[in-house]
Structures are given as C-alpha cells and as structure tokens.
N, C-alpha and C positions, 0 to 999 in steps of 0.2 A: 981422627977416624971415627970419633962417636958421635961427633958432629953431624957426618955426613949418614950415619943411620939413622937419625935423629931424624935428618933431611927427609930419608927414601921412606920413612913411615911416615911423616907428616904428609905427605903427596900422594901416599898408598890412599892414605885414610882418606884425605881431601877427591881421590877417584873415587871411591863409595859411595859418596854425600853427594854426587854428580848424576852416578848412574843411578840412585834410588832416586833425583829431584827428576832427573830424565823419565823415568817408569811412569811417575805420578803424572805428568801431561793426559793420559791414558783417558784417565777420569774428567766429564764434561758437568759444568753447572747445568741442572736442567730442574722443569718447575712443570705442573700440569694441573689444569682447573674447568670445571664443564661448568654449561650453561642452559637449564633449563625452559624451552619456549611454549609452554602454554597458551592454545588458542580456544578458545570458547566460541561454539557457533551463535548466532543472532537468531533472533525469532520476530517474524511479521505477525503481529494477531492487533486485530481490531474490533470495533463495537458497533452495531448498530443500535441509536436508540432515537425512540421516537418519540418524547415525554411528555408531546398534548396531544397525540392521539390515544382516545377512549372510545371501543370499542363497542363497549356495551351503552354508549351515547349515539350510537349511531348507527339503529337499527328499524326507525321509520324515518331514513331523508326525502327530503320533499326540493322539488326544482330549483334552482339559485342558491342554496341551502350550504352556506358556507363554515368549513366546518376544520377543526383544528390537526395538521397531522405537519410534524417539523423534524422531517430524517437529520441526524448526522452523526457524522463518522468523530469514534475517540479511539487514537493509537493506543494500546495496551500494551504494544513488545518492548521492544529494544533497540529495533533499528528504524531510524526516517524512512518515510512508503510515499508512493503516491497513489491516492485514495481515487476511487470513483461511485459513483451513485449510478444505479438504472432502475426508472420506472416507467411500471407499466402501466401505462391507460386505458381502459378497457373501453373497445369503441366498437357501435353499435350502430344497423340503419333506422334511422326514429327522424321523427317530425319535431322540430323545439319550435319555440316561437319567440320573436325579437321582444326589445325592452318593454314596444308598446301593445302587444299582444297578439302582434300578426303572424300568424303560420308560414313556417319555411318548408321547402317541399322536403320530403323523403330523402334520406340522404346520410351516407355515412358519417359518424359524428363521435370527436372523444368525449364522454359521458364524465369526465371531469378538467379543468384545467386551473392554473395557477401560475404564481411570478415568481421566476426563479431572481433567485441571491445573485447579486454581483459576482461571488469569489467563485461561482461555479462556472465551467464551460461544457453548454450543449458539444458533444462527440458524435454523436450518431443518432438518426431518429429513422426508424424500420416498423413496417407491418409485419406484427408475428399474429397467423392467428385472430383471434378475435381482441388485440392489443396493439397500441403504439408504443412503442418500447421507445424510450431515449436515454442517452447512457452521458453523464457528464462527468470531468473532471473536476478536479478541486483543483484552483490556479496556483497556489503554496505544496512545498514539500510537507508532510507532517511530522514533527518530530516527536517522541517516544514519552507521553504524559498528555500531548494534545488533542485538542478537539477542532474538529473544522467546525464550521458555520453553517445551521442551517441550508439547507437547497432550498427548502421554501418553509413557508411556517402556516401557511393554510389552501385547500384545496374549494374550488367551487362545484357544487352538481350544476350541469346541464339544465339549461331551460324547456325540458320536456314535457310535450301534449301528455297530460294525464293517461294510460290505462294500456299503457305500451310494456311499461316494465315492471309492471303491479307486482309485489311481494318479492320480485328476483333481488336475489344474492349475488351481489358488483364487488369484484375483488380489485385491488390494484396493489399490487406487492413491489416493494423497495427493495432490492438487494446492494449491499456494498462489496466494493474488492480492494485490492491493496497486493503491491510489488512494491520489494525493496526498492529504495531509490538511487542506491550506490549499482554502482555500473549496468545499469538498465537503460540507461538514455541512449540516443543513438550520437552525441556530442555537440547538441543543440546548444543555442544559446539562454532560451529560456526553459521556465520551467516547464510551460505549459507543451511545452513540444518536445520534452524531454518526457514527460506523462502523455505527451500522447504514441512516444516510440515504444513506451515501457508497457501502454496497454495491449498492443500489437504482442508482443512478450508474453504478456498474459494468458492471453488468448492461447497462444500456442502452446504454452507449456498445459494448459487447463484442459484442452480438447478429451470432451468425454469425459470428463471427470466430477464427481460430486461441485467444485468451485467452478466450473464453466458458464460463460456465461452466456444467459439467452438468445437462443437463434431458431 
C-alpha cells in the first residue's frame, strides 16, 4: 500500500513539471537591431580660368595681332559633370584687307577668330546681337579634381582698314556650364551625345536664371 502512494505522488509531481514545461512554450526567442542610412547630397561647382590672358596687355591691339587667352574648365565638386564653353565674338560690318593688302568690301565680320582643341565639340553657333556666340562641349566626362583642356590658347584680331574701330572697347566673354553627369544622358552611347542631351537639361532647368545661357 505505500508503494502505491509512492506511485500516485511521483505522477502527481511528474504532472506539474509538464504543465509548467507546457506554459513556458509561451515565451519566443526574439532579437532586434537598426540600421542607419546616410546620404549626403553632391555638388556641381566648377572654375573658370584663363592663365594667359592679360588684360592690362591688351589695351592698344592693332590688326593680326595675336594675342594670349586659354579658357578651361577645372571640376572643384564632387560629382563628374559635363562641361561646356560659349564664346562670344564680337562681330562687326568693317572693311579688312587680305594677306596681300587688298581691300575686301564692307561686310559683316567676327573681329576675332582662333583654332579650337581637338577634345572640344562646336554645339551651336548663333547671332545674338552684336556677337557670334558658339557653345562647345568638352568630348570627356570630367571627374571631381580635373581640368579639361584648353578650347583654344590664342585668339587673332582681324585684319581691319585702320580708323573704323579707333579707341572702341571689344569685349568677348567666355562663360562655362556644368550638369551632373549621372542620369542626365538621354541613354546614348557616347559621351558626346550624352552631353549634348544633358545640355538640352541645362538649358531647361536654367531658363531665366542667374546660370542661363546666352540667347
């Protein structure tokens, strides 16, 4: 007989250690961890510099009179661009006369001209005004520390009849531009036509704006 209570408590007890293992399922492993994503915006900025043009060298030019002005573009941001140059030539109706001193008639005329660099490509050439304006691209992306290549590295004056443009003040200003290069292309193959989808972009976002360009 003490056997069997022996029994009926051991079984009692072994239910307990059942229904408290059963309760505890209850409770789930669980683990939880974040992950912070930092983005930092880019910045386009560029430079123009022109390091053999001297200004105060070049305040009595006289006809053929060849003379030192070497635009180019240096990336200063952070992100590849593609650059462009536009200059204006400032043209005029004057008489010049050929190599051997014969007079050409009356006639409009850019009052300077020059050999553009291989890495550049003429875009566009328009009468604004009393200027020819031509807008080129640079055939390379520019990456963020670079410098493109000269557009040209000397301008010539016109071979003008004496007494036409006596003492006047001839401007011709260089402006650069520059759009990000990442997804501005229209999904061209090259570069050059990927700069020239991204200038189109330019333009549009620019209208009326301090950066707009010449029209």
């Amino acid at each position: 007989m003490m056997k069997n209570k022996k029994m009926v408590k051991g079984i009692a007890l072994g239910a307990m250690i059942a229904a408290l293992a059963a309760g505890g399922t209850a409770a789930y492993l669980t683990d939880f961890e974040t992950a912070t994503n930092s983005f930092t915006v880019g910045k386009v900025d560029i430079a123009l510099e022109e390091p053999g043009w001297k200004p105060e060298e070049n305040t009595k030019i006289v006809p053929t009179q060849v003379i030192k002005k070497d635009p180019y573009v240096e990336n200063k941001g952070v992100n590849e661009a593609f650059v462009y140059l536009e200059v204006s030539v400032p043209v005029r109706e004057i008489i010049t006369a050929a190599a051997d001193g014969t007079r050409n008639n009356l006639e409009k005329t850019e009052l300077f001209s020059y050999s553009k660099n291989s890495d550049w490509t003429q875009m566009e050439r328009k009468e604004i005004g009393q200027n020819m304006v031509y807008t080129y691209a640079y055939n390379h992306i520019l990456n963020p520390g670079e410098k493109t290549t000269t557009l040209f590295d000397t301008v010539t004056f016109a071979n003008i009849i004496e007494g036409q443009l006596d003492m006047q003040q001839l401007d011709m200003p260089v402006r650069a531009y520059a759009i990000q290069a990442t997804n501005t292309g229209d999904g061209s193959t090259t570069v050059l036509e990927q700069a020239k989808a991204a200038y189109q972009k330019y333009i549009n976002q620019n209208k009326g704006q301090a950066g707009g360009v010449t029209k």
